[in-house]
N, C-alpha and C positions, 0 to 999 in steps of 0.2 A: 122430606123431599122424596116424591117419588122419580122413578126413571124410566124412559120409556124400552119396552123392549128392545133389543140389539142397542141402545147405545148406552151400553158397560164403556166405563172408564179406561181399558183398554183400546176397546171400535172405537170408541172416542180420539184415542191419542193415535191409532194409526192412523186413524183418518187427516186427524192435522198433521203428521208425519209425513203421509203421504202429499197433499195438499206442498205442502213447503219444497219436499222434490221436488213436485212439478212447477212449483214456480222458482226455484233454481236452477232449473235446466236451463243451461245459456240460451236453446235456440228458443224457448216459451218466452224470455226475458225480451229477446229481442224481438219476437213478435207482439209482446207487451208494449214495449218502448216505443214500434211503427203504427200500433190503437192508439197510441196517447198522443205522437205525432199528428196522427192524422183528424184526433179529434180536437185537439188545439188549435191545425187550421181550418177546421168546419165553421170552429169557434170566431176566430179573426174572420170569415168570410162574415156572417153572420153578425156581427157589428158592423164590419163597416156596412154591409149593407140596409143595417139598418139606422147607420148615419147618415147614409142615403136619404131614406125615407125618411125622416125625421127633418133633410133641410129642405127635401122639395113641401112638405106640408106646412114650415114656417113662409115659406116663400108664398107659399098659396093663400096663407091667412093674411098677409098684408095687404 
């Protein structure tokens, strides 16, 4: 198995080191938490809207 220059198993492991501080930093976490909020309700608009759409085209086929 070759490796690619600079990622030695050391660069390697700071880098997930580092990586994992910065996703425990409380305020990253919680700016995490208000992405996932806010794409969960992009998500719920997005259905119902296109539950929407989906009764006025039964409506229109009959």
């Amino acid at each position: 198995m070759t490796q690619c220059s600079g990622c030695s198993p050391s660069s390697i492991a700071g880098r997930l080191l580092s990586d994992y501080a910065f996703r425990m930093n409380p305020k990253i976490q919680e700016l995490l938490a208000e992405l996932e909020r806010e794409r969960a309700e992009r998500e719920r608009e997005r259905a119902e809207l296109d539950q929407k759409d989906n009764g006025v085209k039964t409506r229109k086929l009959r």
